[in-house]
N, C-alpha and C positions, 0 to 999 in steps of 0.2 A: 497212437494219435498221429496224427499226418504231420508232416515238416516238410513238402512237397504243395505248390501254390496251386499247380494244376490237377493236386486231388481235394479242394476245398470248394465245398456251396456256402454260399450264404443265402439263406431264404428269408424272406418277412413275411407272416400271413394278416393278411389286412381284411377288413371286410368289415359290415353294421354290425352292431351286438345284437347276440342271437343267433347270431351265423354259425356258431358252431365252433371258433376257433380252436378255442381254448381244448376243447373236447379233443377237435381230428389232432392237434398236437400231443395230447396222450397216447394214440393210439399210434402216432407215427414215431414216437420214441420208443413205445412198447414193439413192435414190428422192429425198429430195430437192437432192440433188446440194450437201452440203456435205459430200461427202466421193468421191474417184477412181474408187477400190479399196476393195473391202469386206475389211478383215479378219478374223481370226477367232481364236477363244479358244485355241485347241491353237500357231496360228504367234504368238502373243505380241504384236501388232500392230493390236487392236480401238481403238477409239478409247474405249473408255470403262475397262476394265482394263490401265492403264498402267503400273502401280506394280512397282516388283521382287516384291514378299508376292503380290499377285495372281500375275505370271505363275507364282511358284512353286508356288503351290496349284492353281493352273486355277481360281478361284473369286472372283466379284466378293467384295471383302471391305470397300468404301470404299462411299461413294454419290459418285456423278458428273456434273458437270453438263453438258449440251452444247447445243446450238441446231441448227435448221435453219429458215433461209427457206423457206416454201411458200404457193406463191402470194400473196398479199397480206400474208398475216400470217407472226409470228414463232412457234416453238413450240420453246419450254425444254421440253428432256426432260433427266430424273433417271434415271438407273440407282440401284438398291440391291441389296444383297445377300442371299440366298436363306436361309442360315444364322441362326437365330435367336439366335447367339450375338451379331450384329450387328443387334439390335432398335434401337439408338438411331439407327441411318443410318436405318430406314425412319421411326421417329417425327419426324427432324426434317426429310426431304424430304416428308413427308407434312402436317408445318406450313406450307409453302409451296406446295403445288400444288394448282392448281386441279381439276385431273381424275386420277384411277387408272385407270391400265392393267395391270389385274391377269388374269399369264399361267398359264397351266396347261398340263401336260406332256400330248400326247394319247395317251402309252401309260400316263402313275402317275395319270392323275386328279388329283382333288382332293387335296391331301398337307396336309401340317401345319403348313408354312413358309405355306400361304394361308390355314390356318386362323388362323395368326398378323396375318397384315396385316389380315384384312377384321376384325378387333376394332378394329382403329386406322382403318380405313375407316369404321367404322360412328360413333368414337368424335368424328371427323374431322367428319363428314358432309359426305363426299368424294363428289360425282359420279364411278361407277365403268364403264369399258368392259371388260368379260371378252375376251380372248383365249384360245383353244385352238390352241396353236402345237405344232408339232413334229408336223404334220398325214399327211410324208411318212416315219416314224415304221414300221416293220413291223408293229406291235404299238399302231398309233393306233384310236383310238376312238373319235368322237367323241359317238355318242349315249348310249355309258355316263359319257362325262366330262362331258357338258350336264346328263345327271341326278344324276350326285353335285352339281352346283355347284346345281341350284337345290333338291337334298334340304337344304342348308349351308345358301345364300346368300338363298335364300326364288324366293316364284313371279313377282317382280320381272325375272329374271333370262329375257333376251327375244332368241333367237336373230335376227339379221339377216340369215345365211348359213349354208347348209351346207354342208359337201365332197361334190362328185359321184361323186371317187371318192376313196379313204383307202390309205392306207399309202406303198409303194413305187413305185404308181403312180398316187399323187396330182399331179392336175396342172389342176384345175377346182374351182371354186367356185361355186354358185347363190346370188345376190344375190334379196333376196327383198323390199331395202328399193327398189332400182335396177331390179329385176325382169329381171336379167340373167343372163348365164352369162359367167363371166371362164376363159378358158382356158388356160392360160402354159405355152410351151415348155416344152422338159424342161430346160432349165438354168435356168427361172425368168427373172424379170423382167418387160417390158411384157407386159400380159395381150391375148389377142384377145376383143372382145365378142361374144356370140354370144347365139341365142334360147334359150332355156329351155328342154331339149329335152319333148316330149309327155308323155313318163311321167313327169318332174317337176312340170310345171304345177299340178296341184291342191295338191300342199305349199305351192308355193313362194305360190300365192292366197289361201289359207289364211293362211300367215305375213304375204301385205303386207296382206290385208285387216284382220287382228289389231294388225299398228302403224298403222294408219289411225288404229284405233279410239281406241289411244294417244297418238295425235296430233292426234285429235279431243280425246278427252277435257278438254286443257291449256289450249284457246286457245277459248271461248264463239264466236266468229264461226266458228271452224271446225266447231264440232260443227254448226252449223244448215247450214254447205254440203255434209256430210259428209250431212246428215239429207237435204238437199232433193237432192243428185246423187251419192251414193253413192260417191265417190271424192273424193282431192284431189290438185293436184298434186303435182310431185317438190316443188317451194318452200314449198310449204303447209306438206306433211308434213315436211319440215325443221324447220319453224317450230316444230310441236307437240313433236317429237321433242324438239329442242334446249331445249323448257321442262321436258320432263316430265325429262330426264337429268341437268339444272340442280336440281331438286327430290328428286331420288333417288328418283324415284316410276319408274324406268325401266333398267335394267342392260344395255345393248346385248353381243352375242353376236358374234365373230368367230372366224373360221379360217386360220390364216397357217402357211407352212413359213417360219421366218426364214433354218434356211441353204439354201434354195432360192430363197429372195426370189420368194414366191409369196403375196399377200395383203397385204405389208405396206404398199403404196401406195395400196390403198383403203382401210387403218386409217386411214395422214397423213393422206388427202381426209376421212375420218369426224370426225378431232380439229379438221382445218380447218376443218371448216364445221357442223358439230354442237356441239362438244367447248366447253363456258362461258368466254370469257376472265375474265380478274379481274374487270373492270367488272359481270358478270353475277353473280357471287358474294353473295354476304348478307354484309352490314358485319361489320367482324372488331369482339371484345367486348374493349374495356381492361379494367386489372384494376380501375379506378377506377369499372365500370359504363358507363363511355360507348363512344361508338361509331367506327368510323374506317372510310371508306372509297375506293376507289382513287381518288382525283381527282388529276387532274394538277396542276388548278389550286390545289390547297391546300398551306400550308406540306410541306416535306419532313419522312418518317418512312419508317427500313429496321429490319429484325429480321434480326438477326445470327444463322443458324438450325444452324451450321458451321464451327468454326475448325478448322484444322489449323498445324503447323510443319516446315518446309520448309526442308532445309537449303538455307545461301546464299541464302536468300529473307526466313526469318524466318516469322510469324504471318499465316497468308493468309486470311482469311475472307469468307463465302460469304452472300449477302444478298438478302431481297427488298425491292424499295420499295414501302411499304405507302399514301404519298401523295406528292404535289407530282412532284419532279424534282430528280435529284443529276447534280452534272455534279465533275470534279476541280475539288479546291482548294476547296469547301463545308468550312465549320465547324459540326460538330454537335456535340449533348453528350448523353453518355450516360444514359439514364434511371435505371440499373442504382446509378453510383456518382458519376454529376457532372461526369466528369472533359468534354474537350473535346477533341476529334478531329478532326484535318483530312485529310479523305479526298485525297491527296493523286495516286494514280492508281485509274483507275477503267478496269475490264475485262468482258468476257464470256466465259466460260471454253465451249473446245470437247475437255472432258478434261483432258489435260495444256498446252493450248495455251490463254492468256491472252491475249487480242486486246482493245489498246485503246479505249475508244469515250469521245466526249466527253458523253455525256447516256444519262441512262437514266429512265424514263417510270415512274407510277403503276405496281407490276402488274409488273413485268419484277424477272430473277434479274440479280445482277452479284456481280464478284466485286472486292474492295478487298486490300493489303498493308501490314503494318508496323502495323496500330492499336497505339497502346500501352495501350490499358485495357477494350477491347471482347475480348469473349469471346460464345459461343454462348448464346443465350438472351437477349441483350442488345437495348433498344431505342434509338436514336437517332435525337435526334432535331434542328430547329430550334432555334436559342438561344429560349429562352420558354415552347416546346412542353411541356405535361406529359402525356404520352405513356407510356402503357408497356404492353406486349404481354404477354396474360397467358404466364405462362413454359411451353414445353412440359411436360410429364410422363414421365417414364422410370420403368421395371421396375425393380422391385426386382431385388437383385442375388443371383443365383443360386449362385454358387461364390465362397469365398473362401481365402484361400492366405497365409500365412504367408510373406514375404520377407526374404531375408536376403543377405548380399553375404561376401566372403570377408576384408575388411578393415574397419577403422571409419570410413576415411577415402573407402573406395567407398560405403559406406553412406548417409551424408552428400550423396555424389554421387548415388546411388539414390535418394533420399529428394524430393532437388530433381527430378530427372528426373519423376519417376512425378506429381508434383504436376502439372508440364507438361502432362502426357498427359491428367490428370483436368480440367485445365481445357477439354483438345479435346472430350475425349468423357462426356459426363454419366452412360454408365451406368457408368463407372469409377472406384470409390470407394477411396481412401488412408485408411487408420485407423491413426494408430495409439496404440495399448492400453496405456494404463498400465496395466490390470486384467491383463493376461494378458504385458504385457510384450514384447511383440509388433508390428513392423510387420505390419497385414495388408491384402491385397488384395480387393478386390471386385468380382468380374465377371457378365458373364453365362452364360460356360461357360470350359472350358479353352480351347479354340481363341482365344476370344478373350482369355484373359489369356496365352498360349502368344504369340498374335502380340505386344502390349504388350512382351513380353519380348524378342522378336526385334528388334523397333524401337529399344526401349531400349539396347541388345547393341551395333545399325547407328549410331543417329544420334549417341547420349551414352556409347560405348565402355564402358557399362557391365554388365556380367555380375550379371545376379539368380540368386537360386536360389529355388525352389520349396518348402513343406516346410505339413505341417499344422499349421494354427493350433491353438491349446490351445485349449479349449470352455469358456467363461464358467458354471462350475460356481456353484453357490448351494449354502451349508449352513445347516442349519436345525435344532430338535431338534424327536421329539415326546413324549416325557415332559418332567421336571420335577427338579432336583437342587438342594439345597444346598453352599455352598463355603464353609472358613472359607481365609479367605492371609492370612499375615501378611509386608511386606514389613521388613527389616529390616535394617541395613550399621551399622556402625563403622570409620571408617578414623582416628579424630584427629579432636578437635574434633567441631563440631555433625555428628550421623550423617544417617540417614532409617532413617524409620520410621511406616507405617500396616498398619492390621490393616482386613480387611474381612470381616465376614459376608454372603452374596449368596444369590439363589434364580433362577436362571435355571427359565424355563417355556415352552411354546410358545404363539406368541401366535396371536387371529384375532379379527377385528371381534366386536363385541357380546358377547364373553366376561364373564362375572362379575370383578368384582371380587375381589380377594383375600381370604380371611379370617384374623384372627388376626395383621393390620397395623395400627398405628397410622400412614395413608397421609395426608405432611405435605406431600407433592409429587407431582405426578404428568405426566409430556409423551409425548406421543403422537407420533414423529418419523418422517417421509417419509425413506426413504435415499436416497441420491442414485442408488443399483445396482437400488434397486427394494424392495417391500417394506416395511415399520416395525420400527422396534424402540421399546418402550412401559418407559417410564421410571421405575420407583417408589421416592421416599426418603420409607422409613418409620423413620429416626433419632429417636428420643427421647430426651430425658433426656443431650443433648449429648455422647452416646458420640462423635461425629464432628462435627466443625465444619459448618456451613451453608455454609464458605467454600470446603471442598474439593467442593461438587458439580462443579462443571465438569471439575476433574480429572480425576476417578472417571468422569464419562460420556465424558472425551477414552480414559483406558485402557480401556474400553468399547467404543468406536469403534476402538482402535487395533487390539483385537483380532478386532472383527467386520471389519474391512476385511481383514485376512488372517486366514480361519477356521483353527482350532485341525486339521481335517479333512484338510484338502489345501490350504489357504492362498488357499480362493477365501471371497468375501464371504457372510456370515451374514443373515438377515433372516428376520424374523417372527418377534423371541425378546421376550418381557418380562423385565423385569431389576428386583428388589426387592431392593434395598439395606435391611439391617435391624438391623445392628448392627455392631460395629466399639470399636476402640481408635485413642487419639492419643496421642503426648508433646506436652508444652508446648513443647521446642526443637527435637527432631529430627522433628516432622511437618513435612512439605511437600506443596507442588503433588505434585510427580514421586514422593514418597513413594505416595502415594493412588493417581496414577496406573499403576503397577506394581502396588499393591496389587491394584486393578481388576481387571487385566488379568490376572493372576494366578488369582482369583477367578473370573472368566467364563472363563477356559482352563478347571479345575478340574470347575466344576460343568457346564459344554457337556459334557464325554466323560460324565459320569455321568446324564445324561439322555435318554439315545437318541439321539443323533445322526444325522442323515440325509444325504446326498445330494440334494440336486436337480438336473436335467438339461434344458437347454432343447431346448421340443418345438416341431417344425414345423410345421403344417396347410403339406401338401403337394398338388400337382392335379398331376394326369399324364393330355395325353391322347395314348392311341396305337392301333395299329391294331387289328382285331376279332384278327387274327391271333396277336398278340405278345401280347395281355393275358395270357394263360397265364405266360409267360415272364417278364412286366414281376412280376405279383402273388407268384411265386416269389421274384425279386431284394427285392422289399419285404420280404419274410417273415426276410428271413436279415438285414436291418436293421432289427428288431424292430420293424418297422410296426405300427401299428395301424389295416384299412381302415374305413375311416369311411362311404363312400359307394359309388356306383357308378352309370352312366349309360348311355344311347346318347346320341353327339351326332353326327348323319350317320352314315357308316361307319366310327369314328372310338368308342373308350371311354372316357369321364371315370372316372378315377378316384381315388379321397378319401382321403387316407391323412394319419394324427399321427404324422410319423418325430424321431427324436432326433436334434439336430444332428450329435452323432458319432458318424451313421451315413450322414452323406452325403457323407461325404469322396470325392470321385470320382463324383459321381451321374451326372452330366451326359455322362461319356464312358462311364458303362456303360449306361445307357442306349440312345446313340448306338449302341453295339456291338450291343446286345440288337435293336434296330428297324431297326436300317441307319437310322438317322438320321429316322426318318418318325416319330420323336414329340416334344413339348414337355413340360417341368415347370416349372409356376413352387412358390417357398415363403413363406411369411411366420409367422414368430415366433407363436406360438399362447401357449405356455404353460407353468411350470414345474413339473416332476414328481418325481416319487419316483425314485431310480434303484434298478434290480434290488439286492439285496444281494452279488453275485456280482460287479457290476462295480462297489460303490462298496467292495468289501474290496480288488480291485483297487487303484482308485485311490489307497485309501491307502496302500497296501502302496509304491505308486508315489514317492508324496511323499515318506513317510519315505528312501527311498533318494537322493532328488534333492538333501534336507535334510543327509546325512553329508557 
């Protein structure tokens, strides 16, 4: 096993599901012989989908780590998953690796689960190798799937090979960087080399003279031998190759059948000897500004990129070391929270299988168990170290769900569960809602809070249920009313008793002033939901004590926090207080505050009262094909299209949807495109709602209220 920084790859292979990953990673462990027998995704026996949820879906759903020895050096490869509803597995194997091996199906082309990684690749600035796999495919194509990637991916994007022949009876490859012809039996494996045959020859000249050029370009000593003998060697062009891939000035181009195990031996020999180890990398950025890079020799620091929990195991998390050397029984402390950790066994994970090792080098993945205060995102480091990795970034969360349990006392158990799982996985958010009264969930689609649930179900025997969250309404008015309330009780003895004259209005920046107030106060208050509410005591002449303000703006607040409407929060109302009655014994606090609240009930209904509805700015991109169909489903959730785009073969499109209209977006969708599209959302803005759905609504509450 390697203990040397610049013999270590780290790959991640990214790509839609379907693409093959899973597969060409068997076949790239088998090749290099850490592994018998190739398995495969249908007999349940891959080495990188282990997990019961995988085998039940047939779908990488985890990211996975595993290794294989080749030739001199060591290469970590990452499986992820295809499904964007598991965006958080690709952003944090994609915080750790050095190189992307992003695959592409050779009969769907370019799809929309690639459209998703290469934002994180670019975002990364990730050295990237394209695969076109699934080459023996009936319906493979590869020169329509090389030009949708570089109509996407840009003209960076640099075939190294092509297939000689495609589909059912693919079984050759023309190497154009080797200047070879590789030819593999019909069951795949060792290839026979062979000369380039005659009718090829000018392409394949063409192509290595084209990476020459590229490998001139990188290295000044090479462009003058390149200038003075027109050629460089196989080592030369290595040289150049492997600078300009390091710089992302260069997208190399492959063709593999993974379940044929045809090609994917010249990728490992590509990653081996092309492909940036860590050392070659650009120093990662602390969040303090400084810089950290992979030296063996410097104090230890890993980043915690992966935890999971494991029954009978406990909290297993998944690490790279970002300097020095950790070996077991090292004391690090956390950057995150201070605490101190004794890494007490140390592994290299090959999937499900954990293999000891005593040292792990600059630059290399390992995996640790049992931390007690380390979590994902976490830096650790050397007692002294002030250290800290700037934290990854996760998507906003696409679907949320309202959870509920059938007892109080599972709830409770649900409530602890789900927090567990939020700590594994970051794009998985726990809320929960005093405003709507509500635990709710937050994910990136059904699928994945459907699996959360299935987990929950297996490991904490606890059953969720599913149900629409309530939608965080806003009521507001836009006229103007006066209210007189007088609050008033006798039971014995001292009573209560305040009277309030009020003028509710609606409010907005830079509004005039009042007229026909004598204005002896005035506060302008931030609510805490959002919004203002604009505060005026125009009391004169001691009709009301100075001492009941607070009261009066607590029964104020008591009422805007559950509006008079449907019982969601109020904002943007000015409120003039202008006249009123006291008693000398039976006014109080609580007197005034009733009065208040009495008062703003009162005059809120008689001034137009509104509705507000929170609006989405929504992006959808999906096929040329389905835009009809997609624009139709917005239409019947009171979209409003905002934009509209080409991007590749591929439609952006712009729409302001109402939150409670996207209950289920994400699986209808899915249904509408067969899964070949993406949406993200984010909060825009609060609006007006139809009159038709906020007579609705109240009509609602009133009945919830009996």
């Amino acid at each position: 096993m390697s203990a040397n920084t610049k013999d270590l790859r780290n790959v991640v292979l990214l790509g839609h599901s379907d693409s093959g990953k899973t597969t060409l990673i068997e076949t790239m462990l088998y090749e290099g012989g850490a592994i018998k027998r190739r398995g495969s995704v249908e007999g349940q026996n891959t080495v990188s989908d282990h997990t019961d949820l995988e085998h039940e879906k047939g779908k990488t759903i985890f990211s996975h780590q595993m290794f294989v020895n080749w030739k001199n050096n060591k290469i970590n490869i990452i499986d992820t998953p295809g499904f964007d509803d598991f965006v958080g597995e690709v952003v944090s194997s994609l915080k750790v690796a050095d190189s992307a091996v992003i695959v592409l199906n050779a009969a769907n082309g370019v799809e929309v689960g690639t459209e998703l990684v290469w934002e994180y690749v670019e975002k990364y600035q990730t050295p990237a190798i394209f695969v076109i796999n699934q080459m023996d495919h009936p319906k493979a194509d590869f020169e329509k799937t090389l030009e949708q990637a570089k109509e996407r991916f840009g003209s960076k994007l640099f075939p190294l090979q092509y297939p000689y022949n495609s589909g059912a009876s693919f079984n050759a490859i023309i190497d154009a960087l080797r200047m070879v012809m590789y030819e593999f039996p019909a069951n795949g494996g060792k290839p026979e080399k062979k000369p380039i045959p005659e009718s090829e020859m000018a392409r394949a000249n063409k192509m290595h003279n084209a990476l020459v050029e590229i490998a001139a370009e990188n290295e000044e000593g090479l462009m003058e031998k390149y200038f003075e003998e027109g050629n460089l060697s196989e080592e030369e062009l290595a040289k150049g190759i492997t600078i300009a891939l390091a710089k992302q000035q260069f997208f190399p181009v492959f063709v593999t059948s993974g379940l044929k195990d045809m090609g994917s031996g010249r990728l490992m020999g590509f990653i081996d000897d092309i492909a940036p180890s860590p050392a070659d990398r650009p120093a990662r950025k602390l969040e303090n500004g400084e810089e950290i890079s992979y030296d063996p020799n410097d104090k230890t620091t890993i980043f915690i990129y992966k935890t999971l929990s494991e029954p009978q195991v406990g909290m297993v998390s998944y690490f790279k070391v970002l300097s020095g050397k950790l070996k077991p029984g090292d004391e690090l402390v956390n950057a995150s929270n201070g605490e101190s950790e004794r890494i007490s066994q140390l592994f290299v994970a090959e999937g499900k299988e954990r293999i000891p090792v005593n040292e792990l080098v600059a630059g290399d993945l390992g995996v640790t168990v049992k931390l007690k205060y380390g979590h994902s995102n976490n830096t650790l480091n050397t007692k002294g170290l002030d250290r800290k990795v700037r934290p990854m970034e996760f998507p906003e969360s696409r679907i949320r769900k309202a959870v509920s349990t059938d007892s109080t006392a599972d709830m409770e158990k649900l409530v602890t569960a789900l927090h567990k799982s939020e700590e594994e996985d970051p794009t998985l958010k726990v809320e929960q809602s005093a405003e709507l009264k509500q635990t709710i969930l937050h994910g990136q689609g059904q699928l994945h809070l459907d699996l959360v649930k299935q987990r929950l179900q297996k490991e904490f025997g606890v059953n969720m249920n599913f149900g629409n969250p309530k939608i965080p309404y806003r009521e507001t008015i836009t006229g103007k009313a006066d209210a007189d309330y007088r609050h008033k009780k006798q039971s014995g003895g001292s009573g209560q008793f305040g009277e309030i004259h009020m003028r509710v209005e609606n409010f907005y920046e830079d509004m005039t002033e009042p007229t026909g107030f004598n204005i002896r106060q005035k506060e302008i208050e931030d609510l805490p939901w959002g919004g203002k509410l604009a505060f005026y005591w125009c009391i004169v002449g001691g009709a009301i004590d100075n001492r009941y303000i607070g009261a009066i703006k607590k029964g104020i607040m008591q009422q805007m926090k559950e509006g008079p409407l449907t019982g969601s929060h109020c904002q943007n109302i000015r409120v003039i207080v202008y006249d009123g009655k006291m008693h000398s014994v039976d006014s109080n606090d609580i007197s005034f505050q009733l009065a208040a609240s009495g008062a703003f009930r009162e005059a809120f209904h008689n001034a137009k009262p509104q509705l507000l509805e929170p609006i989405y700015s929504v992006q959808i991109l999906c096929p040329d094909d389905d835009t009809g169909d997609v624009m139709g489903d917005l239409q019947t959730r009171r979209a409003m299209i905002s934009g509209m785009d080409s991007e590749g073969h591929y439609q952006k499109i712009l729409a302001e949807v109402p939150l409670a209209e996207m209950h289920d977006y994400g699986s209808t969708l899915r249904s509408i495109t067969g899964g070949k599209a993406k949406f993200s959302m984010k909060f825009s803005e609060y609006q007006l709602v139809p009159p038709n759905v906020q007579q609705e609504l109240v009509k609602q509450h009133s009945v919830e209220l009996v």
